[in-house]
Each structure stands twice: as C-alpha cells, then as structure tokens.
Biopython code that builds the backbone (N, CA, C, O; Angstrom):
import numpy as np
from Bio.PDB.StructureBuilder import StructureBuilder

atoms = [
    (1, "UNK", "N", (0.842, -1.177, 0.000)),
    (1, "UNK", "CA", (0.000, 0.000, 0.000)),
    (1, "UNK", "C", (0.888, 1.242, 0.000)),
    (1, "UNK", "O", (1.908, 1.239, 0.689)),
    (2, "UNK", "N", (0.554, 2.305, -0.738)),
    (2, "UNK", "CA", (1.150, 3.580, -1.024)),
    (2, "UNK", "C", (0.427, 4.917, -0.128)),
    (2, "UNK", "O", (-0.703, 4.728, 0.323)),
    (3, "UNK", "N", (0.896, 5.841, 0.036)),
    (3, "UNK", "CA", (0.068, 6.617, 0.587)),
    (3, "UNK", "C", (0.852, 7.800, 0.120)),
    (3, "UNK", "O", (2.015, 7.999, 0.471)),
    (4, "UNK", "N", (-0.196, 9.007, -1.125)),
    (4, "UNK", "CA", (0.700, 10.146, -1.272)),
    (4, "UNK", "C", (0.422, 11.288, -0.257)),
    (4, "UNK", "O", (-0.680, 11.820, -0.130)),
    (5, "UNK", "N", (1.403, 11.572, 0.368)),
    (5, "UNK", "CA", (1.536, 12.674, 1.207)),
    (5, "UNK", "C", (1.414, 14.313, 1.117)),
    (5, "UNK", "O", (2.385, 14.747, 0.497)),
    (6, "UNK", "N", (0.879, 14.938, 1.372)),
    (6, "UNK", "CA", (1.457, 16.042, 0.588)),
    (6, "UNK", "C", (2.062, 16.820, 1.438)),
    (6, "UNK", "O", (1.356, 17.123, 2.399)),
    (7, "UNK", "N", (3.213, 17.295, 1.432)),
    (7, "UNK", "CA", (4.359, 17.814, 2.376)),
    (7, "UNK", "C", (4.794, 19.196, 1.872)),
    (7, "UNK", "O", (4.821, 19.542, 0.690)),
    (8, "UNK", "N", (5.157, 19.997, 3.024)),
    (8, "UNK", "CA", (5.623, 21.540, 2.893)),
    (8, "UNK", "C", (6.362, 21.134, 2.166)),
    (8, "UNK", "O", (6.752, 19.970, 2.076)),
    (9, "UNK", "N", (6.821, 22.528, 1.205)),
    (9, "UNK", "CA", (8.401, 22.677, 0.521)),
    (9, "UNK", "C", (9.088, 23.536, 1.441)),
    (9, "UNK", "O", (10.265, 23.710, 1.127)),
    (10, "UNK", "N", (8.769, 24.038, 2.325)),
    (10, "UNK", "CA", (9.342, 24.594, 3.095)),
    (10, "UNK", "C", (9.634, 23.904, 4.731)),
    (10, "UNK", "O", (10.675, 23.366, 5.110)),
    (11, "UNK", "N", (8.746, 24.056, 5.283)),
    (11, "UNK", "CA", (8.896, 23.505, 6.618)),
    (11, "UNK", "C", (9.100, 22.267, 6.851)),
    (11, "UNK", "O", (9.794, 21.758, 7.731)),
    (12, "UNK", "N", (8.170, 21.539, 5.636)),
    (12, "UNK", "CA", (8.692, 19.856, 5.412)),
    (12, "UNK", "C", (7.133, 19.461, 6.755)),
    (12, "UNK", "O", (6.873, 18.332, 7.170)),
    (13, "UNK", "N", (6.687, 20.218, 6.982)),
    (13, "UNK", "CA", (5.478, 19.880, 7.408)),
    (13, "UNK", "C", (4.653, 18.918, 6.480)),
    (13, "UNK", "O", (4.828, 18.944, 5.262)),
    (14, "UNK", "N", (3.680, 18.003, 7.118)),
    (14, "UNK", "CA", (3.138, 16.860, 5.865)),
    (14, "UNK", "C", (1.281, 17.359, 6.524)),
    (14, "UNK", "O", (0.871, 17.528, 7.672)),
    (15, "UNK", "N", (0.827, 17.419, 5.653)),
    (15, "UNK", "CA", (-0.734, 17.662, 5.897)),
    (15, "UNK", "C", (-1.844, 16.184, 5.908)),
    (15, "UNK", "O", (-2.020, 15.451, 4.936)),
    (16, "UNK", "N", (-2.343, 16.059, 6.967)),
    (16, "UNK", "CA", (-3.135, 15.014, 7.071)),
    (16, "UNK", "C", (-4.604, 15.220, 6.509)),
    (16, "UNK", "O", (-5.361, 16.021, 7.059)),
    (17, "UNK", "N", (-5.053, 14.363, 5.227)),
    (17, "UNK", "CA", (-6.102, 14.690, 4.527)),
    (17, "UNK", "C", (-7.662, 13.900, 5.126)),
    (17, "UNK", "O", (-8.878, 14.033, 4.985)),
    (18, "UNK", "N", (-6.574, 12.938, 5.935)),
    (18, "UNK", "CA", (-7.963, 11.819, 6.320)),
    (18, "UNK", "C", (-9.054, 12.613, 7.109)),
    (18, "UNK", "O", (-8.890, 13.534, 7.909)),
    (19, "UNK", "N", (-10.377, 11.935, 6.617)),
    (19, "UNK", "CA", (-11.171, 12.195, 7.248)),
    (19, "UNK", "C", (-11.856, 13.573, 6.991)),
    (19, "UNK", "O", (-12.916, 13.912, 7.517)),
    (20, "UNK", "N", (-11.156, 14.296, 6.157)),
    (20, "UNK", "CA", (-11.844, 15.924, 6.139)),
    (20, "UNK", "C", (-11.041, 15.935, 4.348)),
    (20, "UNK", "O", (-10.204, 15.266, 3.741)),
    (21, "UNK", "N", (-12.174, 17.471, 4.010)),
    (21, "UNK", "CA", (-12.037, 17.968, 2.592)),
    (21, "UNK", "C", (-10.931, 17.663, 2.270)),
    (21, "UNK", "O", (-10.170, 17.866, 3.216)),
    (22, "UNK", "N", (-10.263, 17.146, 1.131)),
    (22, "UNK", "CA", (-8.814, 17.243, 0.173)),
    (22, "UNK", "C", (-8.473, 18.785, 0.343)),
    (22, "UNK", "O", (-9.171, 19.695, -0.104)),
    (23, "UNK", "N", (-6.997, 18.978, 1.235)),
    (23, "UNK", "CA", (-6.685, 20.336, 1.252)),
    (23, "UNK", "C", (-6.736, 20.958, 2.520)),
    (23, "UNK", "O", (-6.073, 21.976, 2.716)),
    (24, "UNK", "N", (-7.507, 20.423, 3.482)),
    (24, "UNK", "CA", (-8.228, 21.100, 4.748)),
    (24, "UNK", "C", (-7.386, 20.326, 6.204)),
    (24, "UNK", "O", (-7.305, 20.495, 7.421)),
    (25, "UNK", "N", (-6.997, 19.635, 5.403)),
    (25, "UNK", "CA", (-6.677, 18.879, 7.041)),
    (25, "UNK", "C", (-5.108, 19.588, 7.569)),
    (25, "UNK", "O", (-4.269, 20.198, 6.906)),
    (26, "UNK", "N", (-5.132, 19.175, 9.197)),
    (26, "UNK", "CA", (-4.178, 19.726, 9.897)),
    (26, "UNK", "C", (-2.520, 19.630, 9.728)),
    (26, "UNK", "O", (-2.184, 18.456, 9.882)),
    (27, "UNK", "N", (-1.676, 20.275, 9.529)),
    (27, "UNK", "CA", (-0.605, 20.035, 9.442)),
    (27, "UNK", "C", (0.262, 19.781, 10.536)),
    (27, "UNK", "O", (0.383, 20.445, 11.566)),
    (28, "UNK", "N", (0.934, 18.599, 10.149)),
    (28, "UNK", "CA", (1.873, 17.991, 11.899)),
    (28, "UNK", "C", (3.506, 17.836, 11.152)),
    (28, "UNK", "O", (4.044, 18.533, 10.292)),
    (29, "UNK", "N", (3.893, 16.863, 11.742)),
    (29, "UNK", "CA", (5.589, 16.516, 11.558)),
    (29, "UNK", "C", (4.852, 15.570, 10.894)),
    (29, "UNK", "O", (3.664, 15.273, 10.767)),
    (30, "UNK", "N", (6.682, 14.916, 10.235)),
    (30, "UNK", "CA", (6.361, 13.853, 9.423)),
    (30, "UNK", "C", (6.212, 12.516, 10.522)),
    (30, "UNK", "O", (5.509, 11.509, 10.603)),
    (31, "UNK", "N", (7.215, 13.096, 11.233)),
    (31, "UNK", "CA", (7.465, 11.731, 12.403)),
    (31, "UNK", "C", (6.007, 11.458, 12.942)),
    (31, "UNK", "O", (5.604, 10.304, 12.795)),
    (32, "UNK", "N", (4.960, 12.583, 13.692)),
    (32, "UNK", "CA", (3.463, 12.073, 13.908)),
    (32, "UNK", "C", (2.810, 11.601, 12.927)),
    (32, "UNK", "O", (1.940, 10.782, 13.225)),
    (33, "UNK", "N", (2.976, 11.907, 11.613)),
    (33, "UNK", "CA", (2.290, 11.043, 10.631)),
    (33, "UNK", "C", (2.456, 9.889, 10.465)),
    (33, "UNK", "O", (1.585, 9.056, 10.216)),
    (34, "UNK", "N", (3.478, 9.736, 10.574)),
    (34, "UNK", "CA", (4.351, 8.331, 10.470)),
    (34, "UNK", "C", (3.772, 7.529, 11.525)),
    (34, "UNK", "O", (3.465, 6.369, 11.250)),
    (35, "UNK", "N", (3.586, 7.951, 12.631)),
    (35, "UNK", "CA", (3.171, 7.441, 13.924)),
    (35, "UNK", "C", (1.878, 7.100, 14.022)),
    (35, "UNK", "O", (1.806, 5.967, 14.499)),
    (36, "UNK", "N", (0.829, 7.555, 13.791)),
    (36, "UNK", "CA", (-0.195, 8.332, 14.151)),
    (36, "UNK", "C", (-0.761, 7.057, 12.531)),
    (36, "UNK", "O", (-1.963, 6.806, 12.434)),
    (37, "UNK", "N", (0.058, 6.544, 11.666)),
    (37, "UNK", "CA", (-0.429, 5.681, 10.934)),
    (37, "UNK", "C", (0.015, 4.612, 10.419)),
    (37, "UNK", "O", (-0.262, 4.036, 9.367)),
    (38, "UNK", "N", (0.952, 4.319, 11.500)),
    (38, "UNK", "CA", (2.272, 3.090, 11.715)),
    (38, "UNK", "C", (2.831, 2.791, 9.787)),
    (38, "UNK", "O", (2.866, 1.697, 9.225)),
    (39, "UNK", "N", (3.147, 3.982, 9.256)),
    (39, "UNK", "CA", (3.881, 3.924, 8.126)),
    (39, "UNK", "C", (5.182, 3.682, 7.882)),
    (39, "UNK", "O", (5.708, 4.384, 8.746)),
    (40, "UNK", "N", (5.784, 3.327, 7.476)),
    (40, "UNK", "CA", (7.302, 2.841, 6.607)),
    (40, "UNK", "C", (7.542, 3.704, 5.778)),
    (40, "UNK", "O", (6.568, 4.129, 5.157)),
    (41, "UNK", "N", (8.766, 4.223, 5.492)),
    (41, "UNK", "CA", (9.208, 5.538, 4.907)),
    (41, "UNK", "C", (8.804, 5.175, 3.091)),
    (41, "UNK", "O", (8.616, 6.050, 2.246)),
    (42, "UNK", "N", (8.748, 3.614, 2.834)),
    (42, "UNK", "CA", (8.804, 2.954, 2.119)),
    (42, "UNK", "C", (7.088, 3.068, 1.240)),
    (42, "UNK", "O", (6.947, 2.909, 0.028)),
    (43, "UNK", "N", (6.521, 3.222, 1.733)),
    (43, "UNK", "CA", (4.959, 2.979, 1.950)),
    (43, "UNK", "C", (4.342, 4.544, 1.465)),
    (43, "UNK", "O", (3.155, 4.567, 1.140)),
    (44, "UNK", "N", (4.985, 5.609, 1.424)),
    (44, "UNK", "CA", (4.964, 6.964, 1.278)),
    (44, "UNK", "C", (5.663, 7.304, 0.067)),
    (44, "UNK", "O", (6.740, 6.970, -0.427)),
    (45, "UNK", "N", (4.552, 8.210, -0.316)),
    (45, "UNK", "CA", (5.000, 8.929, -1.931)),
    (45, "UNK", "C", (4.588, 10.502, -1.081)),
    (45, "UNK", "O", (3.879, 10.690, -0.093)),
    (46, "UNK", "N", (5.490, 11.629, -2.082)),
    (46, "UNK", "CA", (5.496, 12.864, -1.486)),
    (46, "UNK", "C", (4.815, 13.688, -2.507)),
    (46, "UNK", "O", (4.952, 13.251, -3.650)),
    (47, "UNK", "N", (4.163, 14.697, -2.394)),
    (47, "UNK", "CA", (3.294, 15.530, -3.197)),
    (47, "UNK", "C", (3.791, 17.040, -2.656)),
    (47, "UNK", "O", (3.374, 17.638, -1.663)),
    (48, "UNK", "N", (4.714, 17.429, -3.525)),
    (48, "UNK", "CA", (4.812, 19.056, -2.519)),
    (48, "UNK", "C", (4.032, 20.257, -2.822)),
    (48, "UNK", "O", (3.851, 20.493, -4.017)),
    (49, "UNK", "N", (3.513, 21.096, -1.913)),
    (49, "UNK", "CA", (2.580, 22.267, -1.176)),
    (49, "UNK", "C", (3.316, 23.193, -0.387)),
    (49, "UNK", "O", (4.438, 23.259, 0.115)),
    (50, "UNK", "N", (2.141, 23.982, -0.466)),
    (50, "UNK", "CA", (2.706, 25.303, 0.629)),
    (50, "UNK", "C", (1.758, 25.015, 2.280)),
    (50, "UNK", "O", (0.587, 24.645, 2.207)),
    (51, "UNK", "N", (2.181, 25.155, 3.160)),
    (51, "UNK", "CA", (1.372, 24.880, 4.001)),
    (51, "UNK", "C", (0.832, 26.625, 4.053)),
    (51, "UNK", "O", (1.399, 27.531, 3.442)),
    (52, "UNK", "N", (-0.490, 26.800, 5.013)),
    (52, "UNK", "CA", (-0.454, 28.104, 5.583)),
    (52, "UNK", "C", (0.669, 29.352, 5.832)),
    (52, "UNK", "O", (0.960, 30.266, 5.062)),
    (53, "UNK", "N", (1.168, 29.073, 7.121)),
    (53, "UNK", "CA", (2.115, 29.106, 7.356)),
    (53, "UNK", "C", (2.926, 30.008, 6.911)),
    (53, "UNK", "O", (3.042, 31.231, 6.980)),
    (54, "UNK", "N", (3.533, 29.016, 6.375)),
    (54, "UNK", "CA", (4.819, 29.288, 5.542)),
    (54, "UNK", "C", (4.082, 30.285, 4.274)),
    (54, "UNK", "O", (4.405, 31.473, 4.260)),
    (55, "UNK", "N", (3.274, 29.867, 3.413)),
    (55, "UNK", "CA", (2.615, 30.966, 2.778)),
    (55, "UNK", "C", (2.438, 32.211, 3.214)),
    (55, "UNK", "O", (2.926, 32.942, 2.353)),
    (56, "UNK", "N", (1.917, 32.977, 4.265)),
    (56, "UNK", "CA", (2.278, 33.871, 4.604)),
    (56, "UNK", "C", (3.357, 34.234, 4.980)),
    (56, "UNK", "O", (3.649, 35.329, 4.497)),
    (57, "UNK", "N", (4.185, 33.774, 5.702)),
    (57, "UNK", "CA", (5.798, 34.212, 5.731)),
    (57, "UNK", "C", (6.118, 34.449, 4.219)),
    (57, "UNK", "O", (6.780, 35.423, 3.862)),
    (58, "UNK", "N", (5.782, 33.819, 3.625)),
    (58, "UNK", "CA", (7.031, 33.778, 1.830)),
    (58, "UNK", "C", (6.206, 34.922, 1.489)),
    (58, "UNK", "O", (6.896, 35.912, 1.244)),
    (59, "UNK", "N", (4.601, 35.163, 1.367)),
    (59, "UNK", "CA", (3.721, 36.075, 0.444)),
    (59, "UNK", "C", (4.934, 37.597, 1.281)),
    (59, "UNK", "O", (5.837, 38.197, 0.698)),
    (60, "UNK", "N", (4.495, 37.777, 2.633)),
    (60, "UNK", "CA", (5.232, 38.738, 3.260)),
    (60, "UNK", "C", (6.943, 38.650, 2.761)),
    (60, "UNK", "O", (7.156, 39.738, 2.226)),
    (61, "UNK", "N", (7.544, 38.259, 2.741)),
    (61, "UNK", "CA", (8.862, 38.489, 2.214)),
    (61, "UNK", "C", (9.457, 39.041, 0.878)),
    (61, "UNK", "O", (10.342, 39.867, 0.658)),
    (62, "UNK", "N", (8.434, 38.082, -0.161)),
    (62, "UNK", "CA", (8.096, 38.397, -1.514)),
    (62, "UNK", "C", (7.622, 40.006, -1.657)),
    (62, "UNK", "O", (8.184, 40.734, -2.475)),
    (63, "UNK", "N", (6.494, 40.520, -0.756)),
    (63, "UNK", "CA", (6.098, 41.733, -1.068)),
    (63, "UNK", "C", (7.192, 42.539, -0.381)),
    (63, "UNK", "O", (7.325, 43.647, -0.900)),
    (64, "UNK", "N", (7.930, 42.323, 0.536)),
    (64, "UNK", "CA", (8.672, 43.313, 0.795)),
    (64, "UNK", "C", (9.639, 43.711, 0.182)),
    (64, "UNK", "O", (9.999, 44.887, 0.158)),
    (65, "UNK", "N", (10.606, 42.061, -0.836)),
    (65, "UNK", "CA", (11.396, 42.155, -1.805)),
    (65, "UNK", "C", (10.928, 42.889, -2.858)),
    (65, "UNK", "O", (11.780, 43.404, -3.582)),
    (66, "UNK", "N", (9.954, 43.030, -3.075)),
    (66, "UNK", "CA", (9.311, 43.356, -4.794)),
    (66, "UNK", "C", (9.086, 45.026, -4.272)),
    (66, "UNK", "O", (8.577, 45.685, -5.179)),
    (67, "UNK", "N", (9.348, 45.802, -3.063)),
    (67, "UNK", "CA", (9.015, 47.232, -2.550)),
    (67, "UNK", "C", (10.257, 47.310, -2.872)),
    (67, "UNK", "O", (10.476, 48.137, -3.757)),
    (68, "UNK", "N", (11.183, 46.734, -2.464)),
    (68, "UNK", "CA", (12.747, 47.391, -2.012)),
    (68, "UNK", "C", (13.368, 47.363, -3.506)),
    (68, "UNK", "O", (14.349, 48.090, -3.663)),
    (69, "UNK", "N", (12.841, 46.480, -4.832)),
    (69, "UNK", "CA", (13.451, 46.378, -5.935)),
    (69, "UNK", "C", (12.398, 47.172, -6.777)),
    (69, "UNK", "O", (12.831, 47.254, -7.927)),
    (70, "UNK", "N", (11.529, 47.612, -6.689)),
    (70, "UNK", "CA", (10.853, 48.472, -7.329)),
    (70, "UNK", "C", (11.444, 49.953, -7.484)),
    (70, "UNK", "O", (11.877, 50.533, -6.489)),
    (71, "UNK", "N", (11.457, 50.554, -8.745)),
    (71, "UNK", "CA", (12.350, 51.595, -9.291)),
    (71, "UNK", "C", (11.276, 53.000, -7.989)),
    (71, "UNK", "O", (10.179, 52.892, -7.441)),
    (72, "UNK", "N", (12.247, 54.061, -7.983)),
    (72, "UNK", "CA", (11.374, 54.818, -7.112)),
    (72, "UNK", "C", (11.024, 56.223, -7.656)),
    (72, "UNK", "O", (11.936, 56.906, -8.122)),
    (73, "UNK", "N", (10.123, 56.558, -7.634)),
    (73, "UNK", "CA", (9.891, 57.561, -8.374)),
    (73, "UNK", "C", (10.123, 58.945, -7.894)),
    (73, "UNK", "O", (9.837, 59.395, -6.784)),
    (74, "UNK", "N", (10.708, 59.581, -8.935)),
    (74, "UNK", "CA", (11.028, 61.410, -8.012)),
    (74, "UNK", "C", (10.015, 62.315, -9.130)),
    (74, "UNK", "O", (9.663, 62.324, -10.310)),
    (75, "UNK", "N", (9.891, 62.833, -8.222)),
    (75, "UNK", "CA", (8.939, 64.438, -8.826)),
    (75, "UNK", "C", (9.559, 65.397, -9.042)),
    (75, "UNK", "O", (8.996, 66.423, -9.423)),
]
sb = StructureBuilder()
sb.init_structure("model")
sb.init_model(0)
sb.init_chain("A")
sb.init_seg("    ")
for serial, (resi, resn, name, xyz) in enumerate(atoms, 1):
    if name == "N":
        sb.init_residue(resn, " ", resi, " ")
    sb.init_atom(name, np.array(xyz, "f"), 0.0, 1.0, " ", f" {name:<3s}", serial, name[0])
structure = sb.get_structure()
C-alpha cells in the first residue's frame, strides 16, 4: 500500500487529509504522521505544497522584496 503525502516545501510539514475535505486537514511533523499511521518511509509517496504558514511568511517576504526592488519615483 502507497500513501501520497502532501508535504511543505518549506517547513517539510506533511498535511493530514484523512477524514476531512482534500486540502483542509491539519498540518503535523512527518514523524506524527508516520506514527499516528504506523507507516514505513517505504509505503509513502510525497506531493509538494505550501502549508499556511509558511505561505504567509514567503507572500510577506516576496512583497517586501518586490518594494525594495521596485524603481522609485522622483517628482
């Protein structure tokens, strides 16, 4: 049996889909997933995402990069 995961690209956080909407479920470690569904590293396929999170940290960084490289205008 396979199970695709879908895991931060960033934090490496893995999102648990069971039981609720595709997309909605809570994000933990990999190690509680692992646990929490007596998996084998073997048994796991990876799907990478943004968690919350980390989406706002990157959206915020991104907009602050894209202020500071934006040409500035004089009057």
């Amino acid at each position: 049996m396979y199970v695709l995961v879908p895991v931060c690209c960033f934090c490496e956080k893995v999102r648990d889909d069971n039981g609720t909407e595709v997309g909605q479920g809570p994000w933990m470690s990999l190690r509680a997933y692992r646990a929490k569904y007596h998996l084998l590293s073997g048994e796991m396929w990876f799907t990478h995402t943004c968690c919350a999170d980390c989406m706002k940290n990157y959206e915020n960084l991104f907009a602050a990069k894209r202020a500071a490289d934006s040409p500035k205008l004089s009057m």
